[in-house]
Every structure is written in C-alpha cells, then in structure tokens.
N, C-alpha and C positions, 0 to 999 in steps of 0.2 A: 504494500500500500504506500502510496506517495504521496507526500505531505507538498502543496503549493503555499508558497511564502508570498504575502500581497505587501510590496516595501511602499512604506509613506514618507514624504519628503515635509518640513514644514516649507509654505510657501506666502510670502508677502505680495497682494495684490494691491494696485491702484487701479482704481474703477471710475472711468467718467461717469460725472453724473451732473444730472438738469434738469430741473423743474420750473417750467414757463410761469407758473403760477407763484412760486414762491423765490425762485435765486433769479440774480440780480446776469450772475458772472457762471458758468460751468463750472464745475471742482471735482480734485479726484478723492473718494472714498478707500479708508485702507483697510484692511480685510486680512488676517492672517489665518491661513487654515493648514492642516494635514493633507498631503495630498496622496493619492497611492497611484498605485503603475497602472491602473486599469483604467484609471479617468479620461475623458476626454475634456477639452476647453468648456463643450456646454453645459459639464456634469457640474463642473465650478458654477457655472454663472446659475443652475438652478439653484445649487446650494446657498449661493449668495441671496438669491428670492426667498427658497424656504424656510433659513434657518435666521440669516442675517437682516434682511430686508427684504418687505413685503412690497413694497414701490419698486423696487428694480423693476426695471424692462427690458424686453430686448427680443428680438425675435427668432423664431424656428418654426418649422415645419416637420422635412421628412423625417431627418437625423441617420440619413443613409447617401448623405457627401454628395449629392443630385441637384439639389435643387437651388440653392444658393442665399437661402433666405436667412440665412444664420452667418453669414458674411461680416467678421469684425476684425478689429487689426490687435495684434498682439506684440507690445513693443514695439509698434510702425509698421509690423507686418503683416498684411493682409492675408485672413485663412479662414476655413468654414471650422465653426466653433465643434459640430459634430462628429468630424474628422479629426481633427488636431488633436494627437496624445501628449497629454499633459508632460511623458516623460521627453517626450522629444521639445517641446518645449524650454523644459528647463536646461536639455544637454547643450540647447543653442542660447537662450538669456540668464541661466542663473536660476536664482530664485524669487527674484524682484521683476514681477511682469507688469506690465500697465496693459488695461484693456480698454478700449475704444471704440466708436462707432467707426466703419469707414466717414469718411469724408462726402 
C-alpha cells in the first residue's frame, strides 16, 4: 500500500481589489495561506471568496483551460486561473504573487 504525501507551501498573496461604490483608488489585499501541490490559481481565489472574503469576485466558467473566462494575470503574467498549478507558479515567482485583473 502506498502512502501519497500532499506538500503545502505557505504562500503571501496580493489581491487587487475595487469597489465603485465605496474606494476612492484600487488597493491590493494581503492574504496569506497554505498552499498544496494539487491546487490550481482558481482553487486560491475560491478560497479567498469562501473563507476570507465574501465580496471577492472574479470570474469562471468551465475550469477545463477552454474557455477563457477565468483569464487573470499573475505577477504581470497572463494565465487561465483553472489551468495554472499553483506549484509551477511558485517555481517561476516565489512565494509572493500578486493577482490581477487583465487589463
């Protein structure tokens, strides 16, 4: 019988965020979580809705890298949130990611 090990990383998010109705200026929200090898970018940003913040938004769809509705940039880089593994994320910026709308 073989035992699967799921490794977790901490990880420090910065989250744009804006509210037409109450801020003046954009700001980024910091966020620090555990992350494990299975996640992908959109598993974060649910976590961020369910556990952390209930006003986050941000959009999805299929969550099978198709459609492109889940398109956000990560550290300046453009990627589909349901695609992108949080490990290979971190192998290429760290631990310190900033996440954003495209443009």
């Amino acid at each position: 019988m073989s035992t699967t090990t799921i490794n977790t990383q901490k990880v420090n998010f910065k989250v744009f965020r804006f509210n037409a109705d109450e801020d003046y200026l954009p700001y980024y929200e910091d966020y620090s979580m555990d992350v494990t090898s299975e996640e992908v970018v959109l598993d974060i940003l649910n976590r961020i809705k369910w556990d952390h913040d209930g006003s986050f938004s941000y959009r999805r769809s299929c969550r099978h890298g198709i459609c492109g509705t889940c398109a956000i940039k990560v550290n300046g880089r453009a990627t589909l949130a349901c695609k992108e593994s949080m490990t290979e994320m971190i192998k290429i910026f760290g631990n310190e990611l900033t996440i954003e709308p495209l443009k």
